[in-house]
C-alpha positions in Angstrom: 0.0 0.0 0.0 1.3 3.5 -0.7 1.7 6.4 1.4 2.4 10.1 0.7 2.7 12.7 2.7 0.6 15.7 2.5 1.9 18.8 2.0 1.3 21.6 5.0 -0.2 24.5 3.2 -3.4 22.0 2.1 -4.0 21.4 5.8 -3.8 24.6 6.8 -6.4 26.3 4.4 -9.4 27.9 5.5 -12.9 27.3 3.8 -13.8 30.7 2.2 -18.1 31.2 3.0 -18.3 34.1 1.6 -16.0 36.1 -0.3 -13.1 36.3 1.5 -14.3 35.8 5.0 -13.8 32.1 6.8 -16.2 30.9 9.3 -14.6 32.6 12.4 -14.7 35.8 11.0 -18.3 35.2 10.4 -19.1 34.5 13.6 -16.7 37.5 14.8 -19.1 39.8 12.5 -22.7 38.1 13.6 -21.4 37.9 17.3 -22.2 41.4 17.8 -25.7 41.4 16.4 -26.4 38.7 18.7 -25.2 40.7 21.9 -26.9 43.8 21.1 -30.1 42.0 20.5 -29.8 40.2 24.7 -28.5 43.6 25.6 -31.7 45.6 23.7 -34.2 42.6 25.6 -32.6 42.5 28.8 -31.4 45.6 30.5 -33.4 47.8 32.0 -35.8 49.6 30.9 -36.4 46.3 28.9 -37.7 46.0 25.3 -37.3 50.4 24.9 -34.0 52.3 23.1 -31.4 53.9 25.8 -27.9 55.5 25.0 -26.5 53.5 27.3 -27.2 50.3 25.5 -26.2 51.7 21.9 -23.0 52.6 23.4 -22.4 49.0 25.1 -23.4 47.1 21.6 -21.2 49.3 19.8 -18.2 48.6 21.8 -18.8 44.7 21.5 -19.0 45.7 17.2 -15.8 47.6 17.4 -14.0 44.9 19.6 -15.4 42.1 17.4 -14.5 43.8 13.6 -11.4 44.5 15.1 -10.5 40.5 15.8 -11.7 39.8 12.1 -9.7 42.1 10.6 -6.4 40.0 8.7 -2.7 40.3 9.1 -0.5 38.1 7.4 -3.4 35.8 6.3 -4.5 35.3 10.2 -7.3 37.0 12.0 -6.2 39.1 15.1 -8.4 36.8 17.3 -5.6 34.1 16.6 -2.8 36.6 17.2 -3.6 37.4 20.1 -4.6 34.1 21.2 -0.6 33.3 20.1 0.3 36.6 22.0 -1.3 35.7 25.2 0.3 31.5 25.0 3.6 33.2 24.7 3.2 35.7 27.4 1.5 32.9 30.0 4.6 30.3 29.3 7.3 30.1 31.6 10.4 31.8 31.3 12.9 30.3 32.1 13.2 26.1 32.0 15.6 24.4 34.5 16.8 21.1 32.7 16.3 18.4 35.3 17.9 14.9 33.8 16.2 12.9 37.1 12.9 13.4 35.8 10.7 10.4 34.6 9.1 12.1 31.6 9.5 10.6 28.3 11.8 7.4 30.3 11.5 3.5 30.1 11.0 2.6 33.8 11.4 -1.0 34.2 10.4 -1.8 37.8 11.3 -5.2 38.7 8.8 -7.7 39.6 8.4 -8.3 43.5 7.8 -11.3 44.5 5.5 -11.6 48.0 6.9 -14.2 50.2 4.3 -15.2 53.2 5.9 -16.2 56.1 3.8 -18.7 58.8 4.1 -17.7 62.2 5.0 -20.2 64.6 2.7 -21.4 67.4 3.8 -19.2 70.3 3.3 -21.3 74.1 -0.1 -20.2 75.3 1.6 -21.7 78.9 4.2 -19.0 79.0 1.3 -16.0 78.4 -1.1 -17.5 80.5 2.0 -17.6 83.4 2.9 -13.9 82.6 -1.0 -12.5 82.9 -1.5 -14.2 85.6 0.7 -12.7 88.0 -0.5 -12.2 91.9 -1.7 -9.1 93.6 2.1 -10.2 95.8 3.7 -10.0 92.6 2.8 -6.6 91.9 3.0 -5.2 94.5 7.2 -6.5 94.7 7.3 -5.4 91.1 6.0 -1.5 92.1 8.4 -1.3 95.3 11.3 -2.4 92.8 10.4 -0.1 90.2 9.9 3.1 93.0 13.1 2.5 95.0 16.5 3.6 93.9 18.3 0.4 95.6 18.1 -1.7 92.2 19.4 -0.9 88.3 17.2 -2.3 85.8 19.0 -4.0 82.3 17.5 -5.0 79.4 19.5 -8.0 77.3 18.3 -8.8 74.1 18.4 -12.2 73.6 19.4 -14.9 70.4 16.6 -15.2 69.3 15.1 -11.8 69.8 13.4 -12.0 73.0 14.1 -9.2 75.9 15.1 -10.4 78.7 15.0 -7.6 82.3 16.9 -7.6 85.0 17.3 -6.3 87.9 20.4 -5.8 90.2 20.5 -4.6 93.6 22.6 -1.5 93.7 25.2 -1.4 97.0 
């Protein structure tokens, strides 16, 4: 199958309606009409002539003749829509080559390992919660006198064990 390229300046032409005006000046011309007519029905006094209403259509017919007008074989509107892009766009680019725009990340895959938890002695919790109302109360006399140094050793296989040693 064959393939050509297209040349730019067939894409880029506008459809002539009428004479030498394109749809979007058209619509530039007839928007004014259009606002004068909500303008003439809906301020007050409604529905009547005022000066103040011919003056507001005929800036909005000034503003829009002016952004059909042609320069360079573009309407103003588009000018100044090029104009205001320009003006909007950062000045100044900082060149950051961390960044992941426009890069081939390849994230490796992670592989989930479950680990089953051993069976811990329900004796040895059941010994340690039930401690006597003795107990604790030898445990809080330790803990509130100054006579004993508590250590903490860690132990092989990651338990804590406390101490406590009577100071002399």
């Amino acid at each position: 199958m064959r393939s050509r390229v297209i040349p730019a300046q067939i894409t880029t032409v506008e459809d002539k309606i009428a004479g030498d005006f394109s749809l979007t000046q058209i619509m530039l011309l007839l928007l004014p009409v259009l606002i004068a007519s909500f303008i003439y029905a809906i301020l007050p006094p409604s529905m009547s002539f005022v000066l103040y209403k011919l003056i507001l259509a005929s800036i909005f017919a000034i503003a829009s003749i002016t952004l059909a007008i042609r320069v360079k074989g573009r309407i103003i509107a588009s000018w100044l829509v090029v104009l205001i892009r320009y003006n909007i766009r950062p000045k100044y680019y900082v060149f950051n080559k961390n960044s992941a725009t426009n890069r081939e990340i390849i994230q490796p895959e992670v592989e989930i390992i479950t680990v089953e938890e051993k069976e811990t002695k329900s004796a040895d919790l059941k010994s340690i919660q039930n401690l006597d109302i003795k107990d604790i109360l030898k445990l809080r006399h330790i803990l509130d006198t100054t006579d004993f140094n508590l250590t903490y050793r860690s132990g092989k296989k990651g338990g804590l064990n406390v101490a406590f040693e009577k100071v002399s």
